[in-house]
DRENNUVO-454292 format. One record per residue (C-alpha): residue number from 1; x, y, z. Coordinates in nm, 2 decimals, padded with zeros to 4 digits. Example, Ala and Ser with C-alpha at 12.3 -4.5 7.8 and 13.67 -1.06 7.14 Angstrom:
  resi       X       Y       Z
     1   01.23  -00.45   00.78
     2   01.37  -00.11   00.71
//
This chain:
  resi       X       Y       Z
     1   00.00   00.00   00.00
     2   00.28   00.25   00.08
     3   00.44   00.15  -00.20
     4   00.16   00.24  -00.47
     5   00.11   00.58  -00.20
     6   00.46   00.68  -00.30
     7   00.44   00.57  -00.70
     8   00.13   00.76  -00.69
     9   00.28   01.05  -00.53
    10   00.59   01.05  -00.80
    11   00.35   01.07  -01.07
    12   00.21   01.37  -00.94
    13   00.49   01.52  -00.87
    14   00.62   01.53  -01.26
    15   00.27   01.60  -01.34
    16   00.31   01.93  -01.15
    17   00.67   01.99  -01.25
    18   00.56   01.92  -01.61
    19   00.27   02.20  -01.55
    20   00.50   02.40  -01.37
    21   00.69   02.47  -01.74
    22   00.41   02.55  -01.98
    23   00.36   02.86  -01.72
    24   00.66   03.00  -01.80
    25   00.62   02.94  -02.19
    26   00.32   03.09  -02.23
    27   00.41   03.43  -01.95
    28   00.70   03.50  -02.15
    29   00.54   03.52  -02.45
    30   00.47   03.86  -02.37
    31   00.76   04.03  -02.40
    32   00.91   03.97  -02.77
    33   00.53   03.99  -02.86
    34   00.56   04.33  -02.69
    35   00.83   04.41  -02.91
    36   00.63   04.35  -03.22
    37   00.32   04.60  -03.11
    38   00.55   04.82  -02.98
    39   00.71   04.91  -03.33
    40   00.39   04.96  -03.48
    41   00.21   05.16  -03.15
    42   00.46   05.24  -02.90
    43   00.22   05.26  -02.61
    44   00.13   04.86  -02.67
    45   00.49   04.75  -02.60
    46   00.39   04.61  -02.25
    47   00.00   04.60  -02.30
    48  -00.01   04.23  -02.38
    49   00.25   04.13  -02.04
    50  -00.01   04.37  -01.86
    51  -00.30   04.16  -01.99
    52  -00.15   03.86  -01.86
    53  -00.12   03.93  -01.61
    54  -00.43   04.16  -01.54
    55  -00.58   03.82  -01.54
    56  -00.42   03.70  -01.18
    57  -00.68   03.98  -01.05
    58  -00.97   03.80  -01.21
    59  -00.87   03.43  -01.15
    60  -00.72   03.43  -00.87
    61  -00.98   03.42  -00.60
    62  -01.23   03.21  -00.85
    63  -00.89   02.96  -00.89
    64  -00.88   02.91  -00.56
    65  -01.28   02.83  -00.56
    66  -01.25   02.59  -00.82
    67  -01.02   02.38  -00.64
    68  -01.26   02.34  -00.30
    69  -01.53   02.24  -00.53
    70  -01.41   02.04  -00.84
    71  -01.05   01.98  -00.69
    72  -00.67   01.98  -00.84
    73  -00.70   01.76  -01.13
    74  -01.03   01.93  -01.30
    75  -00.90   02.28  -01.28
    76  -00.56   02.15  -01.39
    77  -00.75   02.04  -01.73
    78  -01.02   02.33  -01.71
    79  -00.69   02.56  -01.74
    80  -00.53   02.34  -02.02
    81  -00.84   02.42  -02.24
    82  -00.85   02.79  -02.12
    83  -00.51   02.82  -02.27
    84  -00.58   02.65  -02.59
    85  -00.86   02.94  -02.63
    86  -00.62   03.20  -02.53
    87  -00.34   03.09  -02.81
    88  -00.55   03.06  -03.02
    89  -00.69   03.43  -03.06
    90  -00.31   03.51  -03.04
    91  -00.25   03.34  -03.31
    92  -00.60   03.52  -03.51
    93  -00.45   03.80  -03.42
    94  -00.18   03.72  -03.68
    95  -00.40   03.65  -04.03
    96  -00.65   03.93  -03.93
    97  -00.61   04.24  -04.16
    98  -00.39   04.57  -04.03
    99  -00.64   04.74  -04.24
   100  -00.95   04.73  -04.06
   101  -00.94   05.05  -03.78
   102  -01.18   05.02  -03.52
   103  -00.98   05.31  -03.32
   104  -00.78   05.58  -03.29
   105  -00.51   05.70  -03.03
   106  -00.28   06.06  -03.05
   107  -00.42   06.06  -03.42
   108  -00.27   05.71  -03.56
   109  -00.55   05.43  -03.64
   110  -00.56   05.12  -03.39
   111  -00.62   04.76  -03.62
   112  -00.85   04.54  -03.49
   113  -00.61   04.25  -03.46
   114  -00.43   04.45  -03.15
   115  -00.78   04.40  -02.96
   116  -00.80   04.03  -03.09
   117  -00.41   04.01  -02.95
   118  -00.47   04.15  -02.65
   119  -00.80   03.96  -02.58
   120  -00.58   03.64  -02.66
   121  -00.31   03.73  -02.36
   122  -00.55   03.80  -02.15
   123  -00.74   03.50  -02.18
   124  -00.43   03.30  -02.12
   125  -00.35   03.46  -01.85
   126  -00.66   03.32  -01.71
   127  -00.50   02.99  -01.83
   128  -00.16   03.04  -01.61
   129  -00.38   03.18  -01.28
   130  -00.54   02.85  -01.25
   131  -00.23   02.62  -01.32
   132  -00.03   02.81  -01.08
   133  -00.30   02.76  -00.79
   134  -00.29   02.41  -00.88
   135   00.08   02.37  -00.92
   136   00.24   02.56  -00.59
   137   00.00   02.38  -00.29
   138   00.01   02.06  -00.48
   139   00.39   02.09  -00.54
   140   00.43   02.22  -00.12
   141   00.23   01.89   00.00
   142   00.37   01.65  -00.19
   143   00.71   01.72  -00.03
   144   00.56   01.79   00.36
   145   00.59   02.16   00.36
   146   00.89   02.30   00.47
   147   01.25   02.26   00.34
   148   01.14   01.93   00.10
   149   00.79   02.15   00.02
   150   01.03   02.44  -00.12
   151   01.28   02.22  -00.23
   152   01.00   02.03  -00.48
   153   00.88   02.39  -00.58
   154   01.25   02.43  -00.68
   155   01.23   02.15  -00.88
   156   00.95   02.26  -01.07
   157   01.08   02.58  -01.10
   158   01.36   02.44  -01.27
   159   01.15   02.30  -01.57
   160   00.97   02.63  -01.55
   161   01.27   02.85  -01.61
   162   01.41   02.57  -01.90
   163   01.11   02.70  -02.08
   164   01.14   03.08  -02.00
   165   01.49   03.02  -02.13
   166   01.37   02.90  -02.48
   167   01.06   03.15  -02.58
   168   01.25   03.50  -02.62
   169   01.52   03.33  -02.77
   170   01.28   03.12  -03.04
   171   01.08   03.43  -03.06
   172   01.41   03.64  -03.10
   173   01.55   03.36  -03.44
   174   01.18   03.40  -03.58
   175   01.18   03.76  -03.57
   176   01.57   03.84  -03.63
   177   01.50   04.24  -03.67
   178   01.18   04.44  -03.55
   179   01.07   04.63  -03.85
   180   00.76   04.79  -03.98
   181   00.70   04.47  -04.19
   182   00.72   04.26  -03.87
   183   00.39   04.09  -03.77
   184   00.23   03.82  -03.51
   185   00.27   03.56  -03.80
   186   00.62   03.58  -03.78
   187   00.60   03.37  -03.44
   188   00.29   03.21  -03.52
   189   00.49   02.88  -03.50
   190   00.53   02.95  -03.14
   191   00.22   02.97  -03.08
   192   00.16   02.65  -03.25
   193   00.41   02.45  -03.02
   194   00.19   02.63  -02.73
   195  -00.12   02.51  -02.82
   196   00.01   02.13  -02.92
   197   00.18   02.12  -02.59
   198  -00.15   02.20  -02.41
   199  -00.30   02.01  -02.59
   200  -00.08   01.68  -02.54
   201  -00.06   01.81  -02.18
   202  -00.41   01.73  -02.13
   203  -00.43   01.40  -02.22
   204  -00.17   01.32  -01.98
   205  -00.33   01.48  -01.69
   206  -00.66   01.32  -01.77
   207  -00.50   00.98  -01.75
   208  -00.25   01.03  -01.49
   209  -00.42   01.03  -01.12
   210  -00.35   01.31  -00.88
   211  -00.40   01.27  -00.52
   212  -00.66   01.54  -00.38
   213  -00.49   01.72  -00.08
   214  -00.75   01.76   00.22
   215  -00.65   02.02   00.46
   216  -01.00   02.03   00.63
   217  -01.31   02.20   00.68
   218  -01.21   02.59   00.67
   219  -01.60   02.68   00.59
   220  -01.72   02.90   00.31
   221  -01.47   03.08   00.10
   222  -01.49   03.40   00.26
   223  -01.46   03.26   00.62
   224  -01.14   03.13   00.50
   225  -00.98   03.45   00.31
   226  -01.07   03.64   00.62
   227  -00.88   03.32   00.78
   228  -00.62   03.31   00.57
   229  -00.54   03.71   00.62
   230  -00.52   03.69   01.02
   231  -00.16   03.55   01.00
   232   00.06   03.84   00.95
   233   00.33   03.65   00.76
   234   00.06   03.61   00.50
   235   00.00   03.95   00.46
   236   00.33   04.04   00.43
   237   00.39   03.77   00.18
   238   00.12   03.85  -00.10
   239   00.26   04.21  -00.06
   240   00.63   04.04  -00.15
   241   00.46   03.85  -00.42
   242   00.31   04.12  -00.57
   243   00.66   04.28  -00.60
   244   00.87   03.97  -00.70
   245   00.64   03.91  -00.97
   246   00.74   04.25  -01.13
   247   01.05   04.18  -01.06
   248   01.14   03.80  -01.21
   249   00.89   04.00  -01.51
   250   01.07   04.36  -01.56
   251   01.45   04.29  -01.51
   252   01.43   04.07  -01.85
   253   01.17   04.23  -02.06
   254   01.32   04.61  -01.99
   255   01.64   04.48  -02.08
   256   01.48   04.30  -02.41
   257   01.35   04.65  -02.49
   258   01.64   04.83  -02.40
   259   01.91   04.58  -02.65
   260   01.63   04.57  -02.89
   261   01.62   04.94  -02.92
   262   01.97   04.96  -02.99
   263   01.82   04.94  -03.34
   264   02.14   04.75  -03.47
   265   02.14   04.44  -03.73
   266   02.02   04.16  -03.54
   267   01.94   04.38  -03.26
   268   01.60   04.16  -03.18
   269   01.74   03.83  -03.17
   270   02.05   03.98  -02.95
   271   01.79   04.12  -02.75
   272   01.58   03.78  -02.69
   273   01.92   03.57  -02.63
   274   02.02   03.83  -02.32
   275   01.72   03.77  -02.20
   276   01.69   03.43  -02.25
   277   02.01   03.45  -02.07
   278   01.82   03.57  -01.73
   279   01.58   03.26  -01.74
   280   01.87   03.07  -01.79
   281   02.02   03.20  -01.47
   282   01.74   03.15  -01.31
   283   01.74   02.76  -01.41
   284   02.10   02.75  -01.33
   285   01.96   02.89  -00.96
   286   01.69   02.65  -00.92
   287   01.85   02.36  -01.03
   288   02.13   02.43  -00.76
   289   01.83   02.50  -00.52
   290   01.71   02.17  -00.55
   291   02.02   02.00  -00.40
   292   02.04   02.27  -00.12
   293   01.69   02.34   00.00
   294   01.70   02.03   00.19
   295   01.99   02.19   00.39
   296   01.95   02.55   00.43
   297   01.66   02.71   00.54
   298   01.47   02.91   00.28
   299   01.48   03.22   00.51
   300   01.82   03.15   00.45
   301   01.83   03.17   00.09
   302   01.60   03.42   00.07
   303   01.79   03.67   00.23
   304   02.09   03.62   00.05
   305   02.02   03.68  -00.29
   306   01.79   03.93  -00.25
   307   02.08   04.11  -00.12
   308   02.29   04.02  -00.40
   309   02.01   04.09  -00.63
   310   02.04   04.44  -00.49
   311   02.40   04.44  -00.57
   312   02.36   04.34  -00.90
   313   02.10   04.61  -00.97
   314   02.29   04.94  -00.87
   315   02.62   04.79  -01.09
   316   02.42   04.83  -01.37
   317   02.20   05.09  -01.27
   318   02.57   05.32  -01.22
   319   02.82   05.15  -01.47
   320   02.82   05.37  -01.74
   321   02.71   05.23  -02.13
   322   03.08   05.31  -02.23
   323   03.18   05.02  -02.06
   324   03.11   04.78  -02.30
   325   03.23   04.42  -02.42
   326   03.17   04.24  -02.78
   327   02.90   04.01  -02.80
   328   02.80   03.86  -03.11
   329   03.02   04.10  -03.29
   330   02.80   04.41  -03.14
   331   02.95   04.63  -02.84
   332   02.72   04.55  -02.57
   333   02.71   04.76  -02.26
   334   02.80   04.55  -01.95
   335   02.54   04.65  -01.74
   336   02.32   04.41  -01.94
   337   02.53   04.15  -01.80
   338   02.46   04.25  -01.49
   339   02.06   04.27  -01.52
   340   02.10   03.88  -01.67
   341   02.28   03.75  -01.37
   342   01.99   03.86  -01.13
   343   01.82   03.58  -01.25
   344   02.02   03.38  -01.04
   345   01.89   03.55  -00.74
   346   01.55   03.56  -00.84
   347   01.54   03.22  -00.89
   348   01.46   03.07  -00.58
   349   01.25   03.37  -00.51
   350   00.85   03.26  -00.62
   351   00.95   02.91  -00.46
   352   01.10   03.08  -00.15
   353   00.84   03.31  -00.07
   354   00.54   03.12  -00.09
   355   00.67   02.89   00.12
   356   00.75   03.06   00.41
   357   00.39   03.24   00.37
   358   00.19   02.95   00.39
   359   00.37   02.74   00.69
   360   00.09   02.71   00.91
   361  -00.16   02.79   00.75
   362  -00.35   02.44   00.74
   363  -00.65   02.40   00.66
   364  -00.66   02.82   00.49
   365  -00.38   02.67   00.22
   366  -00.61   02.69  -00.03
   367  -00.76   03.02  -00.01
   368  -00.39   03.17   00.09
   369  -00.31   02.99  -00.31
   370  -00.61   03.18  -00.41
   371  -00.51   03.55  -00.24
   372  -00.16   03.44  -00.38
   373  -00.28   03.43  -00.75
   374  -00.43   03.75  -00.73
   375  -00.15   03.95  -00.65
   376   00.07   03.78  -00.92
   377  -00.13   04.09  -01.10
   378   00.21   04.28  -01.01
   379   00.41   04.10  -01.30
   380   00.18   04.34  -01.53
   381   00.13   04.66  -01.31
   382   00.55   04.66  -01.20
   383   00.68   04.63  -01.51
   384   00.38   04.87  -01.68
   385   00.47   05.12  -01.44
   386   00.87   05.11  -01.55
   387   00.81   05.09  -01.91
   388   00.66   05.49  -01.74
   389   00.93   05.58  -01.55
   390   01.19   05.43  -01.85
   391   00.98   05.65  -02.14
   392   00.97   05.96  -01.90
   393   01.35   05.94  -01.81
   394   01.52   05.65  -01.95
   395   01.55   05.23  -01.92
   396   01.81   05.22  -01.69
   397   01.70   05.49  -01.45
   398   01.35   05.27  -01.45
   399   01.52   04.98  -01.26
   400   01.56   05.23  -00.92
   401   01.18   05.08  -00.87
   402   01.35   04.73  -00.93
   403   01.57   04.82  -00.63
   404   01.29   04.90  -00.42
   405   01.07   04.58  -00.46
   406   01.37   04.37  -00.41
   407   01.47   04.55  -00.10
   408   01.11   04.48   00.03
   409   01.15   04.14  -00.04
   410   01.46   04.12   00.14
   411   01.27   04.28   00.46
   412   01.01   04.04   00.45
   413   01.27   03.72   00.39
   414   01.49   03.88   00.69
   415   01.16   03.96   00.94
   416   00.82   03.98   00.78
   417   00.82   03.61   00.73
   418   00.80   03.47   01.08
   419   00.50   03.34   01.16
   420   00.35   03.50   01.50
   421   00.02   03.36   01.51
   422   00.07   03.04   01.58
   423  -00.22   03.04   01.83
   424  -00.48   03.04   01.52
   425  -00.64   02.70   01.52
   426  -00.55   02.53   01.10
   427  -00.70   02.19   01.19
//
């Protein structure tokens, strides 16, 4: 019997791992999409990421209801299909005509297929709400909370950031150079693998089975939000999610758009292989995390890289462009170098900090999942609100704000995480 428990339980865990993946491929879509819209209306650069993302507000307390009443597996495939939907409106975005203007904005005409586009992110960023409050409680359980919960979230996030890796730099071979010829057809094949993988995805999950975690009676779903939110730790942890979000989100796609605009031969593709680059960092990170988590403490980890993180961020907010290096036969400042190897740091980070937020939270997990999802919003809203501060100043002043939300994050990894309400029945 223990035996089938734990074969069972191994199946699960690649089944979440395996979700854990397509996340990332279909998030960071957004920003080499961005870089398309952007050339033709500049304001739309980081409309579809803040679509996506927009989403999380929507999903994320319904995600969380879904799984109290149909459970883990049936929103795992209810968001499989949702994301089939989603790609494919990205992808009629691509063979609708430029010429039919439904709008205008500062005087220019707005095509219909921008709408269409942005209705498509949107839609699967309803998609990636509901895996993610699947994937992270499932992920957490499997391994008995704590160190072997994060270090399984690690895991996943490993897979996750393999994918992350590959979409800007596929999107950045398709594309080669942004020009005013350049259209959503040009990475249709993208969304092609997106929609097969779903697709294939689905049929595994519906013939896999996935234990159904049971952390009690927490009565109706407001009675456990309002549960949820009486641990301070909690609290203090959506807020860090909400930042770390725009974080992981605008330290790869501001430097995307700020190689990109270069406007160099090739500058596109550069562009997606630096910030490939970052994800790659980030799976070096997790990867490592895996073999570590089961020694040192997240709190541990989480307060170390966010202070290199910070490091990181004022080299290449205050080395100057004129120190530069060769890369790919183009002289690239070296303060992109800099913004790629934060992904190390922010590797561990989504992993790190949900974990410490929801020890002890019992029987209010899955509402906490739910609150959690919502404020993954911040992956749009952050990195909107630097593509601001970059097109009122410039892209490398925009980062101070990175600075900011990673020095929260650090406060809450150093203090804010400790759990003082241990007194608050979870059974």
């Amino acid at each position: 019997m223990t035996q089938t428990k734990n074969n069972g339980n191994l199946v699960a865990i690649i089944t979440m791992c395996f979700i854990f993946a397509m996340i990332s491929f279909v998030t960071n879509m957004g920003a080499p999409f961005g870089n398309i819209w952007g050339f033709k209306y500049e304001f739309a650069a980081s409309w579809g990421n803040l679509m996506n993302f927009t989403a999380y507000l929507f999903m994320g307390i319904p995600s969380g209801m879904l799984l109290k009443k149909i459970g883990y597996k049936k929103t795992a495939l209810a968001a499989l299909i949702v994301g089939i939907i989603g790609l494919a409106l990205q992808y009629f975005s691509s063979i609708y005509g430029d010429d039919v203007y439904v709008n205008e904005m500062n005087g220019a005409p707005i095509a219909l297929n921008l709408y269409i586009y942005l209705l498509g992110a949107l839609v699967c960023g309803f998609c990636v709400c509901m895996l993610n409050t699947v994937v992270n409680p499932m992920l957490n359980m499997l391994g008995g909370g704590g160190n072997k919960g994060n270090q399984l979230i690690q895991i996943g996030g490993t897979l996750n950031s393999l994918t992350a890796t590959l979409t800007p730099m596929l999107a950045g071979i398709l594309v080669g150079t942004v020009t005013a010829n350049t259209s959503m057809s040009d990475v249709s094949p993208l969304l092609f693998i997106g929609m097969a993988v779903f697709a294939i995805s689905f049929c595994i999950i519906y013939f896999v089975t996935i234990p159904e975690p049971n952390f009690g009676d927490s009565g109706s779903l407001m009675e456990s939000m309002k549960g949820a939110l009486r641990f301070r730790h909690l609290i203090f942890g959506v807020i860090a999610i909400f930042f770390y979000v725009g974080v992981e989100i605008g330290i790869p796609m501001h430097l995307n758009f700020y190689v990109t605009n270069m406007g160099f031969e090739g500058s596109a593709a550069i562009g997606g292989t630096l910030a490939a680059s970052y994800w790659f960092m980030m799976l070096i990170g997790r990867f490592s995390s895996t073999f570590i988590s089961g020694k040192v403490s997240t709190k541990t980890q989480m307060t170390v890289v966010s202070t290199v993180a910070i490091c990181l961020l004022l080299a290449a907010i205050f080395l100057p462009e004129s120190v530069a290096t060769e890369f790919k036969g183009h002289e690239i400042p070296v303060k992109v170098f800099c913004l790629a190897a934060c992904g190390l740091c922010t590797s561990i980070m989504w992993g790190g900090i949900f974990n410490l937020s929801v020890e002890g939270l019992g029987k209010y997990t899955e509402a906490a999942s739910g609150i959690f999802m919502m404020m993954v919003v911040g992956g749009g809203l952050m990195p909107w609100l630097q593509d601001v501060i970059a097109k009122s100043t410039d892209s490398i002043t925009s980062y101070w704000l990175q600075v900011a939300m990673v020095a929260y994050i650090l406060f809450f990894a150093a203090i804010g995480c400790k759990n003082v309400n241990k007194d608050i029945p979870v059974d």
